[in-house]
NUNUVO-139533 format. One record per residue: residue in one letter; x, y, z of N, C-alpha, C, CB in turn. Coordinates in steps of 0.001 Angstrom, whole numbers, plus 500000, padded with zeros to 6 digits. Glycine has a CB too. Example, Ala and Ser with C-alpha at 12.3 -4.5 7.8 and 13.67 -1.06 7.14 Angstrom:
REM residues 2
a513190494310507800512300495500507800513200496700507800511308495527509046
s512850497750507080513670498940507140512900500030507870514084499402505725
This chain:
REM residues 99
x500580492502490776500951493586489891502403493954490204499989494819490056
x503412493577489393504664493852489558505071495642489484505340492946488450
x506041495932490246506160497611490318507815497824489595506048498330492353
x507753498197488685509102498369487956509397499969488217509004497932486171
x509057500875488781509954502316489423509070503130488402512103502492489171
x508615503089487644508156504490487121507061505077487795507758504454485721
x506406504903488437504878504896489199505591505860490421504057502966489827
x504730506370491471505121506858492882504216505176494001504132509043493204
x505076505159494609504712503798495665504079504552496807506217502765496308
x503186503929497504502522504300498390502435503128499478501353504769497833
x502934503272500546502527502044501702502045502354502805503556501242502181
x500914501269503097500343501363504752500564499997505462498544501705504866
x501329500236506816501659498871507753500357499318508608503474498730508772
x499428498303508942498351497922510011498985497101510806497061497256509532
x498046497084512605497892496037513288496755495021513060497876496466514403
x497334493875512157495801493158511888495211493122510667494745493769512611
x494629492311509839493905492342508872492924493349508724493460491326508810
x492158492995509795491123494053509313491267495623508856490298494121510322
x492002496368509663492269497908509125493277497683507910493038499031510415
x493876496665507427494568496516506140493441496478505002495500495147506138
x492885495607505266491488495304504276490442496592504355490530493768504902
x490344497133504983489530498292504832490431499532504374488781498576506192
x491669500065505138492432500670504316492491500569502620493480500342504832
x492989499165502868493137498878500852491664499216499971493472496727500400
x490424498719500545489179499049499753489273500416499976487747498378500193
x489036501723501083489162502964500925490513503414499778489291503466502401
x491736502926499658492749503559498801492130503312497557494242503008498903
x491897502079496823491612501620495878490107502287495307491744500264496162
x489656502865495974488034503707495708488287505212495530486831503579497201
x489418505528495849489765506510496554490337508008495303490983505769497653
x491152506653494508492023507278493454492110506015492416493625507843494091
x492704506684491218492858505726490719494751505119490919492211506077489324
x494493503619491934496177503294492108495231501836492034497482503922493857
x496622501157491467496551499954491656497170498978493141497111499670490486
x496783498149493219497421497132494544498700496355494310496353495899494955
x499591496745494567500992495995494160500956494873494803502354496691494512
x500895494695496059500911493896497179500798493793498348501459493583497238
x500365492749499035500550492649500554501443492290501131499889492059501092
x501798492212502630502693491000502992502054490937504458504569491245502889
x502155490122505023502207489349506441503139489558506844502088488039506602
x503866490608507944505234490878508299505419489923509606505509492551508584
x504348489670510346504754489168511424503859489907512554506264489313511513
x504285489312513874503243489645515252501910491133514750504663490405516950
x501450490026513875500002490992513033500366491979512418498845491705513926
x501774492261512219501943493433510861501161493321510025503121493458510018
x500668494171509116500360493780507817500804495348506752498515493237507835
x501185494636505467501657496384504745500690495541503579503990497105504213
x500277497207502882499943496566501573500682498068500637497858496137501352
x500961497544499552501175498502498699500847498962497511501909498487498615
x500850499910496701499784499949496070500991501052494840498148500581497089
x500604501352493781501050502399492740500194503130491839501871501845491923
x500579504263491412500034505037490118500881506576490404497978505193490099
x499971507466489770500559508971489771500953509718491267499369509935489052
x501473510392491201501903510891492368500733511611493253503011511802492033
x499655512024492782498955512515493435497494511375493561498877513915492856
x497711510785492749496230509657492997497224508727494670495816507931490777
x498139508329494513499206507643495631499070508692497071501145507669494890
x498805509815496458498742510634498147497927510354498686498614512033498415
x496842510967497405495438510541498049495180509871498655494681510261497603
x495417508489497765495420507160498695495321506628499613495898506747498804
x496601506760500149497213507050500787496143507584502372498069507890499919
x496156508793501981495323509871503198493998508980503419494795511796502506
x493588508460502377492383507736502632492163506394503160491842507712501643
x493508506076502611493902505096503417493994504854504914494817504971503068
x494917505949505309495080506551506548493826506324507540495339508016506297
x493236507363507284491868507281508084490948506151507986491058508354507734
x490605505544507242490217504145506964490603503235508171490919503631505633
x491814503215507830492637502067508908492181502658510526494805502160508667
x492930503842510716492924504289511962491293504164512720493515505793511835
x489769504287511736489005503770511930488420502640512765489009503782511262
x489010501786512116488722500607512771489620499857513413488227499892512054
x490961499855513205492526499536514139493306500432514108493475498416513724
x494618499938514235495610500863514612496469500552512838496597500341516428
x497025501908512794497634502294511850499034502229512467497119503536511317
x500290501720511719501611501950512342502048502891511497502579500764512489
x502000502294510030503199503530509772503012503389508038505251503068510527
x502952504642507287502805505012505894503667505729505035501859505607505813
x503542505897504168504644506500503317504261506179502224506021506124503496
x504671507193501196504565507452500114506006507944499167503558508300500260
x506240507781497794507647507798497090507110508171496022508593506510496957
x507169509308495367507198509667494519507404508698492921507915510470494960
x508645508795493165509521507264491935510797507018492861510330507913489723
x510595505998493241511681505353493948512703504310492658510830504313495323
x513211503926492899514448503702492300513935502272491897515874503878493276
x514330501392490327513685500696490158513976499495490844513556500721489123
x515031499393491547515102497984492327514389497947493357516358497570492801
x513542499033493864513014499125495237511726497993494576512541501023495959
x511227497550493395510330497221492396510376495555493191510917497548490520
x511672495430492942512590493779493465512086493999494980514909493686493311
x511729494243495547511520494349497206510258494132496965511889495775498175
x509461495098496582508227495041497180507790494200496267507440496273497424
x508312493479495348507159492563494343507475491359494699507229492639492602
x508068490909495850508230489801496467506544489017496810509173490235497793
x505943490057497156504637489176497646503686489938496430504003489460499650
x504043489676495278503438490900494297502063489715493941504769491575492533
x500292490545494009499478489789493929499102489087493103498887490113494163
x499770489127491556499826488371490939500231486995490903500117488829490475
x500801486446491758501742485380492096500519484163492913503207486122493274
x499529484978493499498895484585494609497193483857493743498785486175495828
C-alpha cells in the first residue's frame, strides 16, 4: 500500500518478528489503518508501518504498543499526523504491495 502524505503515519520498530507480527495484528484490529509496510532493518530490527486518520493511527499505535511489549521488546514508535509527501518515497520502499 503506497503512502502519498495525506493520511497521519504511524510506526513501530520491534526486536524480532514476533512482537512485529503481533503488534501489526493488534494495530490492524485495533482501528481502522491500513499496513503500508515492513522492513527488516537489521541485527533483528523490524518496523512496520501502517496509515489512516489521525486518531484511528494513535490508537494503533497504543495498541500496538502494548501488543509488542507483550511478548518482546518494543524499541521505538511514533506517530505523524501528515508528514510531508516525500516522507511517502521513504517508507514505500518496502511498500507491501510489491511483495
Amino acid at each position: 500500500m503506497r503512502y502519498y502524505g495525506e493520511e497521519a503515519l504511524g510506526l513501530i520498530e520491534t526486536i524480532g518478528m514476533v512482537p512485529a507480527l503481533e503488534a501489526t495484528d493488534k494495530m490492524l484490529k485495533a482501528a481502522n489503518v491500513e499496513l503500508v509496510a515492513y522492513e527488516n532493518i537489521g541485527s533483528t530490527l523490524v518496523s512496520v508501518m501502517i496509515k489512516g486518520d489521525i486518531a484511528a493511527v494513535k490508537g494503533a499505535i497504543e495498541a500496538g504498543c502494548e501488543a509488542a511489549k507483550a511478548v518482546g521488546k518494543l524499541t521505538a514508535h511514533n506517530y505523524m499526523p501528515r508528514p510531508i509527501k516525500a516522507v511517502g518515497d521513504i517508507v514505500s520502499i518496502y511498500d507491501i504491495d510489491k511483495f
